[in-house]
Backbone as ProteinMPNN parsed JSONL, in Angstrom:
{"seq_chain_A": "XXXXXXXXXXXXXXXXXXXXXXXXXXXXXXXXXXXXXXXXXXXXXXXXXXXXXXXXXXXXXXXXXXXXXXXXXXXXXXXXXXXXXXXXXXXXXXXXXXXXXXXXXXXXXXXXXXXXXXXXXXXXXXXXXXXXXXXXXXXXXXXXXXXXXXXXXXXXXXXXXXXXXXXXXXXXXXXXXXXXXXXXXXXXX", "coords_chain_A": {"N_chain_A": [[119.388, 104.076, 63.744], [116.438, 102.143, 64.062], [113.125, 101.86, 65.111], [112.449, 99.859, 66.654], [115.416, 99.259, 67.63], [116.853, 98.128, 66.367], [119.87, 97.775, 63.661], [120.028, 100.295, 61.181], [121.87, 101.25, 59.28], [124.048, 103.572, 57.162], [122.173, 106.357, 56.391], [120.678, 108.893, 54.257], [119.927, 112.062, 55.769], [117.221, 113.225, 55.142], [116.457, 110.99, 54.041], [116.222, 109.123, 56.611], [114.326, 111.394, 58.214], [112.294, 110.658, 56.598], [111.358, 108.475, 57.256], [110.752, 108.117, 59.792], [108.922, 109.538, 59.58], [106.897, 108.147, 58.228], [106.227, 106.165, 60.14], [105.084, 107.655, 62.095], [107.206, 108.542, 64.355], [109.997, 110.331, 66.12], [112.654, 111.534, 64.923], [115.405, 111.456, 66.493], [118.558, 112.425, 67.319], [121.014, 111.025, 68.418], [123.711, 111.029, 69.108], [125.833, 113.581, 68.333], [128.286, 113.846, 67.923], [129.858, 111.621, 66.848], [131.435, 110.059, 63.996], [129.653, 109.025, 60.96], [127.148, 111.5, 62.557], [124.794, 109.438, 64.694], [121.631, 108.695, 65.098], [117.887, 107.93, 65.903], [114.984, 106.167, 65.435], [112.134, 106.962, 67.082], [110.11, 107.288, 69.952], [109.66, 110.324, 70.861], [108.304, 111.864, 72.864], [107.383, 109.682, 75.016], [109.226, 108.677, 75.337], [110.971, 110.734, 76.748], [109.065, 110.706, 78.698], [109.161, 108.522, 80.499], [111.987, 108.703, 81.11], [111.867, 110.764, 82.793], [109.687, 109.379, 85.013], [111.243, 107.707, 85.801], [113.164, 109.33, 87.258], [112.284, 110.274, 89.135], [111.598, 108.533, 90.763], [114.125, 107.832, 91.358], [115.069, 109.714, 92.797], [113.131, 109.516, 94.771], [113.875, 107.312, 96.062], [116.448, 108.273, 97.329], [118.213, 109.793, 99.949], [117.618, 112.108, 102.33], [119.522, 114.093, 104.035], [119.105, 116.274, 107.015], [120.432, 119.11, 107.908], [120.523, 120.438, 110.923], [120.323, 123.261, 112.905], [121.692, 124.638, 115.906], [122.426, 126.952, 118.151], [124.543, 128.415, 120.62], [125.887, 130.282, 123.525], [128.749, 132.022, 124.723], [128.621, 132.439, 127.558], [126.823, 130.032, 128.698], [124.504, 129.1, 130.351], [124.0, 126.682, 132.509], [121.646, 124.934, 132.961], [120.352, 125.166, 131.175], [122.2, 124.779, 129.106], [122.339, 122.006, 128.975], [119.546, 122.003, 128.084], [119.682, 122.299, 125.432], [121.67, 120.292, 124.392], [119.762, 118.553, 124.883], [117.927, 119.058, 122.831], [120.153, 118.724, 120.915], [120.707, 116.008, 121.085], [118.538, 114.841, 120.096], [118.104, 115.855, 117.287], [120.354, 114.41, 116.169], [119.616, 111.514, 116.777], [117.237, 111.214, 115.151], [118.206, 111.424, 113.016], [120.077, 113.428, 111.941], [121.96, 115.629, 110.728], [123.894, 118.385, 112.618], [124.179, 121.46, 112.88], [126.404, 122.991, 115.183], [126.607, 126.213, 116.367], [128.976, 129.045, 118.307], [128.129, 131.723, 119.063], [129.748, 134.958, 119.447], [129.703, 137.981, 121.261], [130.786, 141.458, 121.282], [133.303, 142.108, 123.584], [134.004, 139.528, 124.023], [135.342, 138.03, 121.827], [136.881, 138.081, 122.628], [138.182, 136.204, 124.157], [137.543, 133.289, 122.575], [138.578, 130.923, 123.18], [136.715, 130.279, 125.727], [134.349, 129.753, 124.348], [135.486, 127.456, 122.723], [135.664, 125.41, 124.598], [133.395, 125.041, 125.219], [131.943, 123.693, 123.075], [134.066, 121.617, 122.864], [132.876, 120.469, 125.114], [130.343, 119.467, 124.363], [130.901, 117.4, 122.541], [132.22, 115.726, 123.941], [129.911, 114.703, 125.349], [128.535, 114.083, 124.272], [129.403, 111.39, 123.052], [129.523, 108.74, 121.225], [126.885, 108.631, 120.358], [127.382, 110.702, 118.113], [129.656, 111.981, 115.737], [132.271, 114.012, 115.204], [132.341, 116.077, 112.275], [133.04, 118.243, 110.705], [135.434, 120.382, 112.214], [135.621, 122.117, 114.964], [135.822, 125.916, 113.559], [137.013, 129.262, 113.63], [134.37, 131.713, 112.231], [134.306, 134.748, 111.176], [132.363, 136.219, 113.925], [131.738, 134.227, 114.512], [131.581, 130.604, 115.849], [131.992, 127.36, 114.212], [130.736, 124.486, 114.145], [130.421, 120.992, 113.166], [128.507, 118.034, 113.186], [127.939, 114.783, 113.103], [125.042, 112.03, 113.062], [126.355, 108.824, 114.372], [126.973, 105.87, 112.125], [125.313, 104.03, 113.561], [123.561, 104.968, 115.21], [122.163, 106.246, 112.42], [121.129, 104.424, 110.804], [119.13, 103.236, 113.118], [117.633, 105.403, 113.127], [116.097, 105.263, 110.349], [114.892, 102.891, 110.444], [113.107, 103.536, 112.61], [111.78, 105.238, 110.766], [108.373, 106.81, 110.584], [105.602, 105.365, 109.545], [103.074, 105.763, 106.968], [99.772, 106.773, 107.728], [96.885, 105.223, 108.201], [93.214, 106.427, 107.154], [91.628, 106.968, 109.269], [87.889, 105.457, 110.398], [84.929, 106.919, 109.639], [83.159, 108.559, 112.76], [79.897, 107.042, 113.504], [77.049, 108.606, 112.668], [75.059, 110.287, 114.272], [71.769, 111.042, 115.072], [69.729, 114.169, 115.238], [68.672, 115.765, 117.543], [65.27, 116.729, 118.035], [64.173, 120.142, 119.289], [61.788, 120.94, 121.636], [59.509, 123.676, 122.205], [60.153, 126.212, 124.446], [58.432, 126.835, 127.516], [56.103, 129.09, 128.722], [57.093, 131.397, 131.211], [55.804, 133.551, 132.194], [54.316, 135.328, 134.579], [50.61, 136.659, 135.161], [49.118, 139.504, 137.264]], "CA_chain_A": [[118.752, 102.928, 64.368], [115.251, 101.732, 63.709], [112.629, 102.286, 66.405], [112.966, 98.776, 67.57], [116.757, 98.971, 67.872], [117.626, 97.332, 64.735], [120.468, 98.566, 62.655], [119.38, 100.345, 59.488], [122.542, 101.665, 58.675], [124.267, 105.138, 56.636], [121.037, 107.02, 55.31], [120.372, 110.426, 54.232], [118.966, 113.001, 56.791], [116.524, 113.006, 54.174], [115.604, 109.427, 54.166], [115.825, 109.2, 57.902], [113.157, 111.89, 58.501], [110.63, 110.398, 55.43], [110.973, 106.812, 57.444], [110.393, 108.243, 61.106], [107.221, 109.951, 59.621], [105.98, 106.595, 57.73], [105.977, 105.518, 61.45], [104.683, 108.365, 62.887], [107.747, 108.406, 65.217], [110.54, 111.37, 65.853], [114.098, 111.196, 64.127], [116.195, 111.714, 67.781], [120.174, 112.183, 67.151], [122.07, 110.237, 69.625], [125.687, 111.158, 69.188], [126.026, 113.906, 67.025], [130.229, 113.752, 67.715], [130.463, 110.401, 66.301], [131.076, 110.301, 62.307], [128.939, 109.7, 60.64], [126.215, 110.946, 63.497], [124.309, 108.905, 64.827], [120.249, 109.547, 64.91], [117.155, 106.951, 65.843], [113.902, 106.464, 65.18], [111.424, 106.484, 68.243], [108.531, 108.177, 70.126], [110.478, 111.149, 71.736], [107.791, 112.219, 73.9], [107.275, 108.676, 75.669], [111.042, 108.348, 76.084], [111.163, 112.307, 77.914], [107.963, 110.748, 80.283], [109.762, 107.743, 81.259], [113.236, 109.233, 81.912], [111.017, 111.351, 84.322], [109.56, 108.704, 85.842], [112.616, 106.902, 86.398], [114.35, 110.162, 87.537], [111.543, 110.731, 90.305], [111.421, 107.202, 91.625], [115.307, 107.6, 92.025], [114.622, 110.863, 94.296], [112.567, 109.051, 96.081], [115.017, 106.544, 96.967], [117.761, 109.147, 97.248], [118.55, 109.743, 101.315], [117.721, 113.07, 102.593], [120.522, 114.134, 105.273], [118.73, 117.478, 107.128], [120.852, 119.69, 108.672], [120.15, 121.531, 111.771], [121.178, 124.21, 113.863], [122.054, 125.158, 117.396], [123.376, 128.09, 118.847], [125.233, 128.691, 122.216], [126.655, 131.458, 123.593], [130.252, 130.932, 125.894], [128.241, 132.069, 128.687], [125.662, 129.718, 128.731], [123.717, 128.722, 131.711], [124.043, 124.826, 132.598], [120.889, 124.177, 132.592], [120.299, 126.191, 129.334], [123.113, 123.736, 128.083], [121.447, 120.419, 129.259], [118.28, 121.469, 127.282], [120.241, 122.531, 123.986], [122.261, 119.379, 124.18], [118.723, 117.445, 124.539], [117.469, 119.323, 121.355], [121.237, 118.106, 119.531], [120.609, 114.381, 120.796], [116.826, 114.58, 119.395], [118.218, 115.866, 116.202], [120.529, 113.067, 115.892], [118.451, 110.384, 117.146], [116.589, 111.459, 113.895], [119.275, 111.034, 111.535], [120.233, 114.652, 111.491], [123.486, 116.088, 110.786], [123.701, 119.427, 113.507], [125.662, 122.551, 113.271], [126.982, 123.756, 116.484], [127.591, 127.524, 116.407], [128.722, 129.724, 119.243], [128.018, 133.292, 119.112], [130.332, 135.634, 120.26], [129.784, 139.775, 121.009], [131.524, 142.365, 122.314], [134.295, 141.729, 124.51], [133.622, 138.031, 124.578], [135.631, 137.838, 120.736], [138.641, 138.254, 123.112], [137.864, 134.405, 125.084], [136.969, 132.601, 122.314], [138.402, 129.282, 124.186], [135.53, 129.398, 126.372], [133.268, 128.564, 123.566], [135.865, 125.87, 122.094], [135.473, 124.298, 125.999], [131.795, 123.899, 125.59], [132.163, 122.584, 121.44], [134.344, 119.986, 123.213], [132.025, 119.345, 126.438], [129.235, 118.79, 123.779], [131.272, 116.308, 121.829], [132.592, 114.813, 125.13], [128.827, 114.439, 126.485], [127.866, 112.902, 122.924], [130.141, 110.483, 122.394], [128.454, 107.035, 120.701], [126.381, 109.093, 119.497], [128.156, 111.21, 117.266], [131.118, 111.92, 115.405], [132.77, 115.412, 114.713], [132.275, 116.149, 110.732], [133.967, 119.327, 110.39], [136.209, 120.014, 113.065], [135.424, 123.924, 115.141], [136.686, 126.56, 113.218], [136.235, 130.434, 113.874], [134.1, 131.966, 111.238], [133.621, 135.966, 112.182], [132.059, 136.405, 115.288], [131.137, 132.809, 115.482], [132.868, 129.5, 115.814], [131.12, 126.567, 114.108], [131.16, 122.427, 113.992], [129.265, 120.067, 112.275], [128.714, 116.903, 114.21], [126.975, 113.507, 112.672], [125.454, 110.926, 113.831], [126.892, 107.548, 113.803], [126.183, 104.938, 111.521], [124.339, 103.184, 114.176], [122.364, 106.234, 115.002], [121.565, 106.486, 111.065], [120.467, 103.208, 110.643], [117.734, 103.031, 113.961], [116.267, 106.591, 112.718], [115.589, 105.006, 109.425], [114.156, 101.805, 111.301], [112.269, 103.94, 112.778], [110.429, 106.602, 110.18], [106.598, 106.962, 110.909], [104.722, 104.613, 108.022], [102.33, 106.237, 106.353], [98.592, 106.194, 108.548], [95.346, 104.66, 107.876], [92.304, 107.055, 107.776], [90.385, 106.79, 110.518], [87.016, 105.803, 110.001], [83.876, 107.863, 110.131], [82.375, 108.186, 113.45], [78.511, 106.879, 113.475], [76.386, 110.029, 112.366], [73.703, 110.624, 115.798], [69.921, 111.422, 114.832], [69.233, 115.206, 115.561], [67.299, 115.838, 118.537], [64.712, 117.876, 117.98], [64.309, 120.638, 120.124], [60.247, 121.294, 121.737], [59.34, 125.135, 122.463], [59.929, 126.477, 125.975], [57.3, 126.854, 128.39], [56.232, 130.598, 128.953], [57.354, 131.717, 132.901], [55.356, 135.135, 132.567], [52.75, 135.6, 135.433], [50.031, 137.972, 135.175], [48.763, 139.822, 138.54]], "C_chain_A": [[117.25, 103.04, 64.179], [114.958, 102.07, 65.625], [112.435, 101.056, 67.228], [114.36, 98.217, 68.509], [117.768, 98.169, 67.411], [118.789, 98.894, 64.283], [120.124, 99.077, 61.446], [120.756, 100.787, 58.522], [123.156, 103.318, 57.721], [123.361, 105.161, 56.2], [121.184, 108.256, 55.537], [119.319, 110.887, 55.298], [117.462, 113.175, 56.319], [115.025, 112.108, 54.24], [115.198, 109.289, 55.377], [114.761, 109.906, 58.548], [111.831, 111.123, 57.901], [110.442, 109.064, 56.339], [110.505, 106.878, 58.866], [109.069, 108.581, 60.694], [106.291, 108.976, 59.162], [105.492, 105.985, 58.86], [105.183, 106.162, 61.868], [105.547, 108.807, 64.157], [108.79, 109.839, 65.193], [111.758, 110.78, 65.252], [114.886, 111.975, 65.438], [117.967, 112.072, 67.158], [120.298, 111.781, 68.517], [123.309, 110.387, 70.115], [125.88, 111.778, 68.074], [127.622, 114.17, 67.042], [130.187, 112.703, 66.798], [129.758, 110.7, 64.697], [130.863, 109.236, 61.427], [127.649, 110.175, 62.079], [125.216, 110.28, 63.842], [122.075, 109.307, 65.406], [119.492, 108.185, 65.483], [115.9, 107.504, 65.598], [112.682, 106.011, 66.599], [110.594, 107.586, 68.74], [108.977, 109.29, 71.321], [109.51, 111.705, 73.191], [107.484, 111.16, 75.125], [108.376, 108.392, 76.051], [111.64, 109.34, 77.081], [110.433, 111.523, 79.099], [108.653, 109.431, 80.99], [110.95, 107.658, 81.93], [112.835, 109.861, 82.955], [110.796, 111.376, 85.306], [110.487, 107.65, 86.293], [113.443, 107.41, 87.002], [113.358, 110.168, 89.476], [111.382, 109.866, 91.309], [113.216, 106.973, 92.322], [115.761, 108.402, 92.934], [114.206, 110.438, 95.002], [113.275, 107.837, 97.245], [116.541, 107.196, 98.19], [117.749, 109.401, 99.388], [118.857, 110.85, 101.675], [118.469, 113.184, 103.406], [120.042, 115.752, 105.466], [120.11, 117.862, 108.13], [120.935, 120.815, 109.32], [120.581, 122.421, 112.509], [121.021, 124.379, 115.1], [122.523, 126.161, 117.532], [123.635, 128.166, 120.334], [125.759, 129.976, 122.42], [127.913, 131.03, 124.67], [129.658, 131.105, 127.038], [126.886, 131.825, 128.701], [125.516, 128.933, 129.976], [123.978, 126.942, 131.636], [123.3, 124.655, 132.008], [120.048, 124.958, 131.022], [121.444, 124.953, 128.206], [122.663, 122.342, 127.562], [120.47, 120.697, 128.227], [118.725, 121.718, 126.054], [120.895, 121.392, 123.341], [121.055, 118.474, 123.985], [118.301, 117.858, 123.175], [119.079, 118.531, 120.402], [120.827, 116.506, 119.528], [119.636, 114.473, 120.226], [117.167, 114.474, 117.905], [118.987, 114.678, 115.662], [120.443, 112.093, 116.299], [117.526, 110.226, 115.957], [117.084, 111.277, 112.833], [120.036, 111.996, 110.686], [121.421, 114.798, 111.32], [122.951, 117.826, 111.41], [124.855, 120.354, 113.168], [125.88, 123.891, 114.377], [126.897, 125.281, 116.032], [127.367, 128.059, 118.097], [128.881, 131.032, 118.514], [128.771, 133.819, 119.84], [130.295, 137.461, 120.082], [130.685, 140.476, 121.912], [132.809, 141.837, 122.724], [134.858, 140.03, 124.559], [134.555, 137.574, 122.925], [137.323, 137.544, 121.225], [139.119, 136.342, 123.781], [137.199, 133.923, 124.31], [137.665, 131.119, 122.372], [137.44, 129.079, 125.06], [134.213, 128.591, 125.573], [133.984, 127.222, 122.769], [135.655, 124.683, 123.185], [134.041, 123.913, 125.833], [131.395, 123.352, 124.098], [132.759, 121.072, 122.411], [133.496, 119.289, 124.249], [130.865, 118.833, 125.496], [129.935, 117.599, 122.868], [131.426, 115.079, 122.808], [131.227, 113.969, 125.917], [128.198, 113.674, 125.059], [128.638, 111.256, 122.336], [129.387, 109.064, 122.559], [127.464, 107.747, 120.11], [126.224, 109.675, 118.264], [129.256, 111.679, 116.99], [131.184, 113.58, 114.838], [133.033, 115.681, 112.957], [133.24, 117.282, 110.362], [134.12, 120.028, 112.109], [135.763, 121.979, 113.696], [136.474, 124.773, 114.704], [135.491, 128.237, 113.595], [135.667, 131.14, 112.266], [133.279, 133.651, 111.655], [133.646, 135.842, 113.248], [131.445, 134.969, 115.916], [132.068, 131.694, 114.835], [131.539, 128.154, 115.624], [131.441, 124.989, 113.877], [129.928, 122.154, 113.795], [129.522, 118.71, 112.859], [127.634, 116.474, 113.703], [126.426, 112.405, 112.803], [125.702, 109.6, 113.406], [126.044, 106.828, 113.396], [125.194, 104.106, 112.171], [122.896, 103.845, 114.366], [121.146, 106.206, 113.734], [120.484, 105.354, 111.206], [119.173, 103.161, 111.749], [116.954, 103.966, 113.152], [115.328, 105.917, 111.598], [114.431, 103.72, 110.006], [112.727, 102.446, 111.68], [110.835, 104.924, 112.243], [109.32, 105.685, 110.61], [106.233, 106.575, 109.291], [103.178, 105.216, 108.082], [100.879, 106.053, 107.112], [97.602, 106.116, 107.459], [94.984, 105.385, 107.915], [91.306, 105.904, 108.649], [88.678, 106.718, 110.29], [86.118, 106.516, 110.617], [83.443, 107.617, 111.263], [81.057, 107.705, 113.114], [77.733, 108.249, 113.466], [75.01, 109.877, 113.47], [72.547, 111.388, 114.941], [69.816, 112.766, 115.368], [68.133, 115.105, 116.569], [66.993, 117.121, 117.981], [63.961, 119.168, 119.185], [62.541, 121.409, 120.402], [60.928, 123.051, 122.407], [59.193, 125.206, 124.092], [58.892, 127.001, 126.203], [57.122, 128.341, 128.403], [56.045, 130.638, 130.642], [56.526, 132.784, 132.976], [54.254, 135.412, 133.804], [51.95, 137.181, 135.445], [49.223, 138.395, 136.364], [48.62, 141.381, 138.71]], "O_chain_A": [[116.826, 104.195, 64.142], [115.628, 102.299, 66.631], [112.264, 101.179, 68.441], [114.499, 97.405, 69.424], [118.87, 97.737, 67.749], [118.722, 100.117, 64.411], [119.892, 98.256, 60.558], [120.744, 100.699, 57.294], [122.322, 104.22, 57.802], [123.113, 104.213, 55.456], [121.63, 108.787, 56.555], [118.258, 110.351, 55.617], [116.572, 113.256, 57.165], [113.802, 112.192, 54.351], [113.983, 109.285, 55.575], [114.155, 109.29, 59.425], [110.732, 110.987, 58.437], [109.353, 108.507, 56.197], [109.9, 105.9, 59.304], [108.1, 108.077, 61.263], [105.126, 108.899, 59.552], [104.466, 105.308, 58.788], [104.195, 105.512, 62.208], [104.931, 109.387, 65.051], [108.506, 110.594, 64.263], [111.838, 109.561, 65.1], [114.949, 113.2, 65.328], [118.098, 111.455, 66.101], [119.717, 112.216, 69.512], [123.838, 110.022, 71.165], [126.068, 111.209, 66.999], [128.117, 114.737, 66.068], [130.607, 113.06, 65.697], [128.689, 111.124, 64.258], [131.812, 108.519, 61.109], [127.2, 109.188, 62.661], [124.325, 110.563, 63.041], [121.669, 110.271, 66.056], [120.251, 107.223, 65.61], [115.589, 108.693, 65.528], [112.499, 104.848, 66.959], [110.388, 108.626, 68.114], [108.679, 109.129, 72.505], [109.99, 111.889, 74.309], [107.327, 111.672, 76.234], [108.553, 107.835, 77.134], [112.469, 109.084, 77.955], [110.89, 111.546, 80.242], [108.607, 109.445, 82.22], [111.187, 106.963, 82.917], [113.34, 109.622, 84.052], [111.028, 112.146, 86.238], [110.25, 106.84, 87.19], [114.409, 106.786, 87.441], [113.845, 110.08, 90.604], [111.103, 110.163, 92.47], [113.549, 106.302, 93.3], [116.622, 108.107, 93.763], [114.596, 110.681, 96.143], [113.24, 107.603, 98.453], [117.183, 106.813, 99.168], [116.795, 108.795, 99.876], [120.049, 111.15, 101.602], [118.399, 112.134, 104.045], [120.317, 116.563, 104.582], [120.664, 117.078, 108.901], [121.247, 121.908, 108.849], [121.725, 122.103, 112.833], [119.849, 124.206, 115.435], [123.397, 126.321, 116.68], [122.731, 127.923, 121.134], [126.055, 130.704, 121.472], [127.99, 129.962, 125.277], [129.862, 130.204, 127.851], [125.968, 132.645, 128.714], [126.391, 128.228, 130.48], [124.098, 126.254, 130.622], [123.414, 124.313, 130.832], [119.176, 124.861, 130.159], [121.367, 124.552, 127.044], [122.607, 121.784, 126.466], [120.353, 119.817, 127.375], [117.929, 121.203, 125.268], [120.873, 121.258, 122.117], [121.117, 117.647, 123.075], [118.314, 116.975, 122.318], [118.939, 117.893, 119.359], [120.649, 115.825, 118.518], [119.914, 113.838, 119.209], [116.815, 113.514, 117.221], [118.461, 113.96, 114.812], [121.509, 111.482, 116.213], [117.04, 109.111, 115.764], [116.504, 110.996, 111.784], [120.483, 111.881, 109.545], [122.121, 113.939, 111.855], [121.992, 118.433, 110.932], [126.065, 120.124, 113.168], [125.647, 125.1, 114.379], [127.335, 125.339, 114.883], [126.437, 127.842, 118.874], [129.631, 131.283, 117.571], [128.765, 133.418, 121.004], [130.712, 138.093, 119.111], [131.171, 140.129, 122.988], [133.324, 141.008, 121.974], [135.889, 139.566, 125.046], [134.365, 136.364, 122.803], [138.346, 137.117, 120.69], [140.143, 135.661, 123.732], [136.038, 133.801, 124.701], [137.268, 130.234, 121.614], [137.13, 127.92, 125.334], [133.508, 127.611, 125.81], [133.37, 126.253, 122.322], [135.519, 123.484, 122.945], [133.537, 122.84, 126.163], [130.471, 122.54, 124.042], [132.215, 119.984, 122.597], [133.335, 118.075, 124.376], [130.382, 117.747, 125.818], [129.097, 116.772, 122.509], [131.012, 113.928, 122.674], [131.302, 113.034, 126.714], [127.416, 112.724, 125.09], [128.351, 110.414, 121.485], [128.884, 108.499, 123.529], [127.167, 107.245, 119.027], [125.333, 109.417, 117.454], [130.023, 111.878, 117.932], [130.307, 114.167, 114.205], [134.145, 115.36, 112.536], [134.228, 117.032, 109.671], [133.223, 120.137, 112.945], [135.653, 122.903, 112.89], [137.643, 124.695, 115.083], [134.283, 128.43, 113.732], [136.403, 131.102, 111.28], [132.181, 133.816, 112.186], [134.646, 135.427, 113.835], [130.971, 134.641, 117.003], [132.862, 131.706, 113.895], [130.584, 127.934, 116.369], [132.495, 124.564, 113.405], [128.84, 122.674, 114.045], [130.673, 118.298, 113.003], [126.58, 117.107, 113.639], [127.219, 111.471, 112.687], [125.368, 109.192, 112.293], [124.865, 106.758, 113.743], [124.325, 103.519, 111.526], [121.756, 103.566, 113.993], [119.919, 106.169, 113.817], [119.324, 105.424, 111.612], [118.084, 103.035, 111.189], [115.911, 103.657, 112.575], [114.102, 105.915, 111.714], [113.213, 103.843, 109.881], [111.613, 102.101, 111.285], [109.733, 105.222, 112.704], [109.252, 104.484, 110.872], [106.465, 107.186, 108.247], [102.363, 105.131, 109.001], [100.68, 104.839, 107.165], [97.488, 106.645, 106.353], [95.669, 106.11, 108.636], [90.715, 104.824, 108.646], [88.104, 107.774, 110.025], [86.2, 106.826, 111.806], [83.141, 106.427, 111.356], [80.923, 108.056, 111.941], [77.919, 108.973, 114.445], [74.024, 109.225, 113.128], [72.782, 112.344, 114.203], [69.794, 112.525, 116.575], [67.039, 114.55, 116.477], [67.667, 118.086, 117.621], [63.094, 118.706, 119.927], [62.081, 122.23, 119.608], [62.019, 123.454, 122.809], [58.441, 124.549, 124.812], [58.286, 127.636, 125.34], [58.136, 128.941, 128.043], [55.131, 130.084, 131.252], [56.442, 133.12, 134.158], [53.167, 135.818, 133.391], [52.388, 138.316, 135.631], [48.415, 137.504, 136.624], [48.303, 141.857, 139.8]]}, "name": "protein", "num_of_chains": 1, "seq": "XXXXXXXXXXXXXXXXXXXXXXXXXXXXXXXXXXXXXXXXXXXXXXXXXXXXXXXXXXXXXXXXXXXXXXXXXXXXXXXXXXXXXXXXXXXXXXXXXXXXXXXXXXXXXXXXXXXXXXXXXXXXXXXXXXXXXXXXXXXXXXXXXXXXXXXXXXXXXXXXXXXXXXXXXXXXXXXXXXXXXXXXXXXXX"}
């Protein structure tokens, strides 16, 4: 193919190089499976910088999903619970996806239903908010769930990101006072 995207047709590897350089352009292959293969003529380094910039603008579209962590232990304090549960709603209020874990030591590996009771009181105390992603399973010494929040959730956070700020302009620059020489206190007697 020509560097416009004309057909030129079967040519020698040959020919094809001597007619990219008449241009000044590279000789690309395109499909070297297909027989005979297929090759063009075009400006390889301007075609790398725009795949680039077409790759970077589609990152930027792309829809980060962070996901954060918690930890509990089975014997956790209420109000130790209340403020762990306010850090999970915060996170998804944000648009987070959260992963529960409880910790379990010692002795405590023997009762691990008390930490599946407070996985479910945190699902039970979230509900509308979020939905259970991967379901609590024990993993070692700890038992973990992944909990997301709902599409409604998603959608406000995004509503809501923080748009980009203004600078602030300069305060007014104040005149230097200049500072007179102190008085001398000394008395002589």
């Amino acid at each position: 193919m020509g560097s416009d995207g004309a057909q030129i047709g079967i040519v020698s590897t040959q020919e094809a190089l001597r007619q990219a350089q008449d241009q000044d352009l590279d000789l690309v292959e395109v499909a070297p499976q297909a027989s005979p293969p297929v090759a063009r003529i075009m400006d390889y380094g301007k075609y790398k910088y725009e795949r680039d910039i077409r790759m970077k603008e589609a990152r930027k579209k792309q829809a980060r999903v962070e996901v954060k962590e918690i930890k509990f232990r089975p014997k956790i304090d209420p109000h130790d619970y209340a403020t762990k549960k306010g850090h999970v709603e915060r996170f998804l209020r944000a648009g987070a996806r959260v992963k529960v874990t409880i910790m379990f030591r010692g002795r405590e590996m023997a009762h691990t239903e008390l930490g599946r009771r407070i996985l479910d009181r945190l699902v039970k105390d979230l509900e509308g908010l979020a939905v259970v992603e991967a379901v609590p399973k024990q993993d070692g010494r700890n038992m973990v769930m992944v909990i997301a929040p709902t599409k409604k959730q998603v959608a406000a956070a995004r509503a809501e990101q923080p748009r980009p700020r203004e600078p602030r302009p300069e305060p007014a620059k104040a005149e230097p006072v200049k500072a007179e020489p102190a008085a001398s206190t000394t008395e002589q007697g």
